[in-house]
Structures are given as C-alpha cells and as structure tokens.
C-alpha positions as CSV (number, residue, x, y, z in Angstrom):
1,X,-0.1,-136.9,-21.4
2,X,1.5,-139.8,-19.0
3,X,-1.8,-142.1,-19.9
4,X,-4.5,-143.0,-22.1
5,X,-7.4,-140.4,-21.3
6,X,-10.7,-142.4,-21.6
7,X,-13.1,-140.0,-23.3
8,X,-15.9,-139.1,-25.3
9,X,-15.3,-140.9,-29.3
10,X,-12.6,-138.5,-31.1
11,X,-14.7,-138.4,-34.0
12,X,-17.9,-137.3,-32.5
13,X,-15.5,-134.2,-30.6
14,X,-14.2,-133.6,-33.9
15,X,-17.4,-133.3,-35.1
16,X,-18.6,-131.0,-32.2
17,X,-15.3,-128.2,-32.5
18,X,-16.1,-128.3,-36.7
19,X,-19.6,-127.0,-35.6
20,X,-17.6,-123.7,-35.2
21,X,-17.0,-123.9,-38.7
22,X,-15.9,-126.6,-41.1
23,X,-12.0,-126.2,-40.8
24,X,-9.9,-124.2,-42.8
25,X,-7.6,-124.4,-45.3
26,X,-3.5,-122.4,-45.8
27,X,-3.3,-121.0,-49.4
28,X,-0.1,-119.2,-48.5
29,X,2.4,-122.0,-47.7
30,X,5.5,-123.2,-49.5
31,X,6.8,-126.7,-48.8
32,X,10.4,-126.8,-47.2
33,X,12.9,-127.5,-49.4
34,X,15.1,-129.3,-47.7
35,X,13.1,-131.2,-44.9
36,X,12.7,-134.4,-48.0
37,X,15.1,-136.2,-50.6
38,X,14.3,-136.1,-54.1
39,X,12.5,-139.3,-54.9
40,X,10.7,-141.1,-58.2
41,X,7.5,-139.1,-58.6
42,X,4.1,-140.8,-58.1
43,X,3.7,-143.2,-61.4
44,X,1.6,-141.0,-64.3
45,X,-1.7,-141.9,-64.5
46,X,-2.0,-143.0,-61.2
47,X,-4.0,-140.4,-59.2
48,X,-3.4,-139.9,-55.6
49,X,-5.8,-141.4,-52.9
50,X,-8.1,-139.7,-51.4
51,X,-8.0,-137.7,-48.1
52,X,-9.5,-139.0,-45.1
53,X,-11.2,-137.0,-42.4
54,X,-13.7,-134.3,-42.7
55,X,-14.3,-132.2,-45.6
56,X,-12.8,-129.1,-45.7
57,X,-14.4,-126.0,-46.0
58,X,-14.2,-122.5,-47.2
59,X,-10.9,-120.8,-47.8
60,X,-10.3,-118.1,-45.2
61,X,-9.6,-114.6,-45.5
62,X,-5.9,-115.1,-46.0
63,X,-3.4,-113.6,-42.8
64,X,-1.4,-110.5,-42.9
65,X,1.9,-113.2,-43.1
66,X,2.8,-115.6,-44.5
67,X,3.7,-119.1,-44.5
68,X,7.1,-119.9,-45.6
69,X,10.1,-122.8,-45.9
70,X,11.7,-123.7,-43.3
71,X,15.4,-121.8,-42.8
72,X,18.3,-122.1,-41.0
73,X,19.0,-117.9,-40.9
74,X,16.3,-117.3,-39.0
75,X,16.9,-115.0,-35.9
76,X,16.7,-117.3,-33.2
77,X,13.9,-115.7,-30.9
78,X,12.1,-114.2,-33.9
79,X,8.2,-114.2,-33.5
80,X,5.7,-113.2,-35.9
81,X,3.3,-110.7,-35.4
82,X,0.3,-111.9,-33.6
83,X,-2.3,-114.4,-35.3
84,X,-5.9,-113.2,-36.2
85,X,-8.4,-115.0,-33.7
86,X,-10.2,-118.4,-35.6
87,X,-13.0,-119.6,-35.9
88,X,-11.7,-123.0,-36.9
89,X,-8.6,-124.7,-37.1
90,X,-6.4,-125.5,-40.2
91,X,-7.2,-128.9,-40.9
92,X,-4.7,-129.3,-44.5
93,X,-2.4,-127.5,-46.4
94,X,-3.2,-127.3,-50.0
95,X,-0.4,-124.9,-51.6
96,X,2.1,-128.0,-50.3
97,X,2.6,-128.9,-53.8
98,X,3.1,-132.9,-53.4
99,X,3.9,-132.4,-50.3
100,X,2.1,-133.9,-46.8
101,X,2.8,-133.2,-43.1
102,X,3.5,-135.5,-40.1
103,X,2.3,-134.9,-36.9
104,X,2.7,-136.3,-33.4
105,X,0.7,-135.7,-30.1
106,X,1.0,-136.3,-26.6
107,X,4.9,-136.6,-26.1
108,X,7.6,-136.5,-25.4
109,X,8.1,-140.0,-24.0
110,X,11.1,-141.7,-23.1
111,X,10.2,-144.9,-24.8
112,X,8.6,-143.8,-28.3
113,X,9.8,-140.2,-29.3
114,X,14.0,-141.4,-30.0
115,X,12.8,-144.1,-32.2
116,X,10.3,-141.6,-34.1
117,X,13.0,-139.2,-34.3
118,X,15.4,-141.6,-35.1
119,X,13.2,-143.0,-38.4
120,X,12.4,-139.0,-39.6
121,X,16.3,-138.8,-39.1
122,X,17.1,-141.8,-41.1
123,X,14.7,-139.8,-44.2
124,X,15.9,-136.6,-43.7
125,X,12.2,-135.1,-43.1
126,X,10.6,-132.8,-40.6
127,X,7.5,-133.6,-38.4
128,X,5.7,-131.4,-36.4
129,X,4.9,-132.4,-32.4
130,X,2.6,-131.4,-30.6
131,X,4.0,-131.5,-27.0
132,X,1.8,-131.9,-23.9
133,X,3.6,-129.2,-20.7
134,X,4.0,-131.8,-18.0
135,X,5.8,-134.4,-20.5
136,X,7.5,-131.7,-22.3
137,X,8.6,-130.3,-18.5
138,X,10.0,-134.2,-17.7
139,X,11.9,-134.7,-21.0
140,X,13.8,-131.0,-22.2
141,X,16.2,-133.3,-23.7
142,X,13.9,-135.5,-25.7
143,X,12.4,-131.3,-26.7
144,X,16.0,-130.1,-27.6
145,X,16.7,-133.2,-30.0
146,X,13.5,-132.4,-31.7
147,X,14.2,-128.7,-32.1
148,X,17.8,-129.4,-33.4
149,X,16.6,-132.0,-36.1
150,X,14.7,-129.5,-37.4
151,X,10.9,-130.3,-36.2
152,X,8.6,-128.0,-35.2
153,X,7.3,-127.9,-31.4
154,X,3.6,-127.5,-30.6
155,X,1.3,-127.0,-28.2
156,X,-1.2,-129.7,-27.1
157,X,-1.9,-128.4,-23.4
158,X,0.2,-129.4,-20.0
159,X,-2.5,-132.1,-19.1
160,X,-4.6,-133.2,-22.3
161,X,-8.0,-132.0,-20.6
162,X,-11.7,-131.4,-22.8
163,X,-10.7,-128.2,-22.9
164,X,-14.6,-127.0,-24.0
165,X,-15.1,-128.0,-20.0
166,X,-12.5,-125.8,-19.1
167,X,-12.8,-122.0,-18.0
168,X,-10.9,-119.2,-19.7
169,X,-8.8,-119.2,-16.8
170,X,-8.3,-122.9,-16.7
171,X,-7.7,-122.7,-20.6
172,X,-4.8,-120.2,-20.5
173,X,-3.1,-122.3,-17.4
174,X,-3.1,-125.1,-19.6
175,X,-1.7,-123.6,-23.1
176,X,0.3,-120.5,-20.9
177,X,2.1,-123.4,-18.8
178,X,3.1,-125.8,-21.9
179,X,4.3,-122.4,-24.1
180,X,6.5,-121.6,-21.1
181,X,8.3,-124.5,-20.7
182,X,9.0,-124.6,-24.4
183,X,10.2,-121.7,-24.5
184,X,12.5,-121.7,-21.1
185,X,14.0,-125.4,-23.0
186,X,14.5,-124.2,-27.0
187,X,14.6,-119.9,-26.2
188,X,11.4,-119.6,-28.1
189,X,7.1,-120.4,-27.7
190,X,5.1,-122.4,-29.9
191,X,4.2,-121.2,-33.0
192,X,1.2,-124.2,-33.4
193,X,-1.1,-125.7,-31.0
194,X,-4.0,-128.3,-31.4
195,X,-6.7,-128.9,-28.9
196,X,-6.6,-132.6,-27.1
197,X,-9.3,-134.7,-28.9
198,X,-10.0,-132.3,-31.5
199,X,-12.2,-130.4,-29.4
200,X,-11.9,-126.7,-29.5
201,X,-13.8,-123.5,-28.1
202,X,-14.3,-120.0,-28.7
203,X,-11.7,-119.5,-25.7
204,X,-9.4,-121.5,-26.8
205,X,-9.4,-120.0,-30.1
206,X,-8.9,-116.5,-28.3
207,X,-6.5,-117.4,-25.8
208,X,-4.1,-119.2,-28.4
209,X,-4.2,-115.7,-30.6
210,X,-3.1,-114.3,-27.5
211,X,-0.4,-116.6,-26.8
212,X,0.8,-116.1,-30.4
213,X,-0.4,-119.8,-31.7
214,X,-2.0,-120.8,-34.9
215,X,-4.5,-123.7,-34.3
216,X,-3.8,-127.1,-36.4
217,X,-6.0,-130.0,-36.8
218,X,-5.4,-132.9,-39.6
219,X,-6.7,-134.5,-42.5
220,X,-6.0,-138.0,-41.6
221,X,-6.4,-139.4,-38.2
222,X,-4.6,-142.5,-38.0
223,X,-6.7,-143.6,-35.1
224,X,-3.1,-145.3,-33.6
225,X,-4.2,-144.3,-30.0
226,X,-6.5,-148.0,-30.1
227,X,-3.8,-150.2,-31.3
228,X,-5.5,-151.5,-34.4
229,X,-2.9,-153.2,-35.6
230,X,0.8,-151.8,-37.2
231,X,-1.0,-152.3,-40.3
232,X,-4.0,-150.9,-40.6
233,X,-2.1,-148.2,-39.4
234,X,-0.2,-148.1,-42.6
235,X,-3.2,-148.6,-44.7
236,X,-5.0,-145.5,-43.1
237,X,-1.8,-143.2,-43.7
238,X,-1.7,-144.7,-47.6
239,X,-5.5,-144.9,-48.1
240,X,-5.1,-140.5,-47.1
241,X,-2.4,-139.6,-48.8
242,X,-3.0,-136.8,-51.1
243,X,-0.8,-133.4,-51.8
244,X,-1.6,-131.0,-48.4
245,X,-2.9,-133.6,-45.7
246,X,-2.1,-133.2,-42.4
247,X,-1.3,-136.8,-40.9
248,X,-2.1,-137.3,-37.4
249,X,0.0,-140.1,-34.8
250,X,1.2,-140.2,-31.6
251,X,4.2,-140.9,-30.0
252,X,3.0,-140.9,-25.9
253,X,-0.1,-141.3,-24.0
254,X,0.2,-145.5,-24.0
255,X,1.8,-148.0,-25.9
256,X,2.9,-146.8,-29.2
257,X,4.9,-149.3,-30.1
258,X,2.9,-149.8,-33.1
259,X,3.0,-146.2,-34.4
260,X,6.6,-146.6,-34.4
261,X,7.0,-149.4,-36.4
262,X,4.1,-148.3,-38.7
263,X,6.4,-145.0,-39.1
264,X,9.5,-147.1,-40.2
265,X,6.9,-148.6,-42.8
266,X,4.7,-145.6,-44.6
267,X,7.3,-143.0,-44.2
268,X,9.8,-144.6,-47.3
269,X,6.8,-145.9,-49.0
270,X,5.0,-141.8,-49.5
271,X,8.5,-140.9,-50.2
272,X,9.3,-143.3,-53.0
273,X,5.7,-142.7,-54.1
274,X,7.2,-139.1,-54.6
275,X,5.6,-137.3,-51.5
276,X,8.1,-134.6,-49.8
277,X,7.7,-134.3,-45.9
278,X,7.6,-131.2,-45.0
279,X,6.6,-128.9,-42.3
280,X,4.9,-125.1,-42.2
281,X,7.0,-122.3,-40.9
282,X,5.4,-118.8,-40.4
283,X,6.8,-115.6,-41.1
C-alpha cells in the first residue's frame, strides 16, 4: 500500500464483514515463551482495562490443529494442513495468558518498518505484519529482517483494494500474488492474512482456506492511519490492554512517524505492566 487509500469509515466496514458473524475467538493457543522478558507483573488489585473494538462472539468449533509457541526446530518449509473455511475472522486470542499481540499493516516501507523493527528488537518481542504484495515485492530485504527477528509475515493483499468489490478472480490475484512473493523471499507462504479495512467476504474467506491462510482481525484498532496525535495513540493501546487483544498499527500507507514513536512509548510500558508480546504460531 504506497498511499493512504481514501475509503468508506473503517468502523462502519468493520461493522459490515462482522455481519458474517461476530468474530471469533482461539481457545487453543499458547503464548511464546521466548518472544518477551520476564517483567513485574500487573500490580494486585488492579484489574486490567478493558478491550476496545467489537465484542466478541461465540467460540468456534475448535480446528483439527493447533496453535502453538513459536520454535526455532521447526522444518523450515513446513505447512499445516489446510484451514477450515470461516465464517469470521479471529478478532483476539484469549488462551494468551497475560499475553497481547502486535500487529502491523500495509508495509514494508523503507522509512517506518527499520525503526518498528528496531524498537521490537530493543524488547525482545515478536509482532506479526501484515504485508501488502507490491511493497512486500519492493522491499525482500526489509521481509527477510522481519522473518529473521522472529515475526510473523502476513497477508494483507498486493494492492489494499475493498476486497467485497472484488471478483473471486480478482480476490485470488490479490492474496495468490502477495503469498507468492513471500514465499519466493523467506522459502515459505503466509500462514495469516487480514482483509484491508476490515472488510471481508464469503470469497475471501474461501480463497484464503485455499491458499492455506487463517484470517486475523484485532481487538484494538489504534486508529494511527489519521494521525491523532503520538499520544492518543498510546492512550488507545493502554485504555485496550487486556490478556488476548490483538493490537492493530501500521507501519506504511502514509506518514507513520507517529506510530513509531508511539511504539517506543506503549511497548515498555505493557511490558513493565507485566504483558508478554507474543505472537501465534500454527501447527
């Protein structure tokens, strides 16, 4: 995504691809245990806040795998057997523990990603980013230090199009396209993908079964993509934290200079407040 798309309002999309059904949350998941430093745990008696975003809704059927930590042993082109076809996307993931994910669309860009990946770095955590093809396609490098620092790839399209105006045809060019250059760059396709703006279909809930993708929305949108300020930015990320949320950021698709320093702000402050970053791995 080499620009700010000017679209319908993200939370009414949201809104419309939850009308598929309220999304749906992991309850076989364990968080990685070495994507976060031990830090002081949240003070006792002091509850958690709240998670933003929609309400979740009822637990699926669980999958035939399941969703494990993070290891190094892993073969290196090893796939898991094909994903059931959704209804809805996996919005959090409550069997984190007190645990939360980070998430970042629309990259990889030159100008923001290094500085994101340098502050995960400086923490020791894991994010998960989800990569649109055509910037994916102009930065393998920026892809390749992402992989090797331990962060998981996604899919987020080659052009960040409404994908509900899309045909099937148009729909698999889009996700086929991005999972190929992933794979050609780090030996291995997506595992993940999330629809631009939230907005998913039946087709694209097909098609990304077919790929071999698990769709992934979030709990907390940090809304960063209008440049409210680097601090309300950290407020929204504090105000959601809870065990399982899925935060969502970006790190392309305009100036993001205030999600990276909003980043170097929030990210010590969940950990000292006893939060491990983590990241889902399926098996």
């Amino acid at each position: 995504m080499r620009s700010d798309h000017i679209r319908p309002d993200r939370r009414t999309l949201l809104k419309v691809a939850l009308g598929l059904g309220t999304a749906t949350t992991l309850h076989l998941i364990a968080a990685d245990p070495a994507s976060t430093p031990t830090r002081p745990a949240r003070a006792a008696g002091t509850p958690p806040a709240a998670a933003a975003g929609p309400p979740a809704g009822l637990p699926a059927r669980p999958p035939a795998y399941r969703l494990q930590p993070m290891t190094a042993g892993s073969p290196p082109r090893f796939r898991p057997a094909r994903p059931p076809v959704r209804t809805r996307p996996f919005e959090e993931l409550p069997d984190l523990g007190h645990s939360m994910v980070l998430s970042f669309d629309d990259g990889p860009d030159a100008r923001y990603t290094p500085d994101i990946l340098a502050t995960l770095r400086k923490h020791r955590v894991r994010a998960m980013f989800f990569v649109c093809g055509e910037m994916a396609d102009a930065h393998p490098d920026l892809l390749r230090e992402m992989a090797d620092d331990g962060h998981v790839v996604g899919n987020h399209s080659w052009s960040h199009p409404l994908v509900p105006e899309l045909s099937r045809a148009a729909i698999r060019d889009e996700l086929g396209r991005t999972s190929d250059v992933v794979d050609s760059v780090l030996g291995t396709a997506p595992l993940w993908y999330r629809a631009p703006y939230g907005a998913w279909n039946r087709n694209s809930f097909e098609i990304g079964a077919d790929l071999g993708m698990e769709p992934m929305a979030w709990t907390v949108d940090t809304l960063d993509w209008t440049t409210p300020g680097t601090g309300t930015i950290v407020r929204r990320v504090m105000d959601g934290a809870a065990p399982g949320v899925v935060v969502l950021s970006h790190d392309a698709g305009g100036n993001r200079s205030q999600s990276v320093a909003a980043l170097r702000r929030y990210l010590p402050r969940l950990l000292d407040e006893g939060y491990r970053i983590t990241v889902p791995q399926r098996v």
